[in-house]
Steps between C-alpha positions, in 0.01 A plus 500: 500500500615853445585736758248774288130465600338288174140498423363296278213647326280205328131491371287295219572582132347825395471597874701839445832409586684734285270821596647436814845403487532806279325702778720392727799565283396854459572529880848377464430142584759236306278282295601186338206315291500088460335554173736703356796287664308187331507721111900528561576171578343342165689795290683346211788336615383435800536115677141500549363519175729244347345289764159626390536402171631182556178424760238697281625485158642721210179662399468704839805690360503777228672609229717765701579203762263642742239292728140545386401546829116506395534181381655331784252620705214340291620194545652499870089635649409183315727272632632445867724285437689728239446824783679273756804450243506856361551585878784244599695696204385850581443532867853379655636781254224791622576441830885581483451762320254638752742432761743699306347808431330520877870466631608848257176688558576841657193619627388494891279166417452291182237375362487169275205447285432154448144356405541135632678616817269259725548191305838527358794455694603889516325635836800452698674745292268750665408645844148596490236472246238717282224376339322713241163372471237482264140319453579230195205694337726785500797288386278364245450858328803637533671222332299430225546889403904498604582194316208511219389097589194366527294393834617115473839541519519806683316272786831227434722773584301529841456218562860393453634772728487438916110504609420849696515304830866348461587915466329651739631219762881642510342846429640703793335853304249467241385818226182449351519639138132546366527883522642752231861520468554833645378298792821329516728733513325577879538185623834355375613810703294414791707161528822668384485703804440220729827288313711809516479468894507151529872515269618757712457335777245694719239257524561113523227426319161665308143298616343385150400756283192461265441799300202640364260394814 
């Protein structure tokens, strides 16, 4: 474990993850992002998407030698077997490089964004935890119109993903986004505050915060 206060912030797919991070980025707060560690690691070059290609096949590859990420996706929501296996060759390498950028952050506190944070095997690399959370109708909506799917498999992606109880039951602070974003700003500020003092060491803990309500 670092020595630097880490909170993992984690939440269902479309829950508003990134509205917050980036709120809390605007504040100063070091932010490193799972998702976008997961895009680097299958770069071309990289050791994991040779071993993609050799598990998945040619085709999921492009003609610039780029992973077609869409594709992949398609056919891991429809298969558990193939999610498990795209995870034994992606999620050792996430996690290290997690580990990595957490040790270098600068900031009072970091934050690590990582969707699966309850189920996968990263939650000791942080000290307390944030759930954003949404109603799956919400979810629903939003992705649909963010990722231009239709209900079926936008319901696979949910249902793929940690169920809302496995979250909120290592949620030490939860932030219910159903509001505007303007909204957000407020409130990522409301816990920043609260993580500020708990970094600096002038309280020894916060009680659970669950913001709006």
């Amino acid at each position: 474990m670092s020595d630097r206060l880490t909170i993992g912030l984690t939440g269902g797919i479309a829950s508003g993850k990134s509205v917050v991070s980036a709120a809390f980025e605007r504040l100063g707060v070091s932010v490193v992002d799972a998702d976008t560690v997961a895009r680097e690691i299958v770069a071309p070059g990289e050791p994991a998407l040779d071993e993609i290609r050799a598990r998945f096949g040619a085709h999921l590859i492009d003609d610039n030698g780029a992973l077609k990420r869409r594709a992949l996706r398609e056919i891991v929501f429809d298969d558990a077997e193939a999610r498990r296996d795209l995870e034994a060759i992606t999620h050792p390498r996430i996690r290290e490089a997690l580990r990595i950028q957490r040790d270098a952050a600068e900031s009072e506190y970091c934050i690590l964004v990582v969707p699966l944070l309850a189920k996968s095997n990263m939650i000791d690399l942080v000290d307390r935890v944030l759930v954003i959370d949404a109603p799956e109708s919400v979810q629903l909506e939003r992705l649909m119109g963010r990722d231009d799917i239709d209900d079926a498999l936008a319901r696979k992606m949910i249902a793929a993903q940690e169920d809302r109880a496995e979250r909120l039951a290592v949620a030490h602070d939860v932030l219910i986004n159903t509001g505007p974003r303007k909204d957000i700003a407020d409130l990522a500020a409301a816990f920043h505050a609260g993580y500020q003092r708990l970094a600096r060491g002038e309280i020894a803990d916060l009680p659970p915060l669950h913001l709006p309500g």
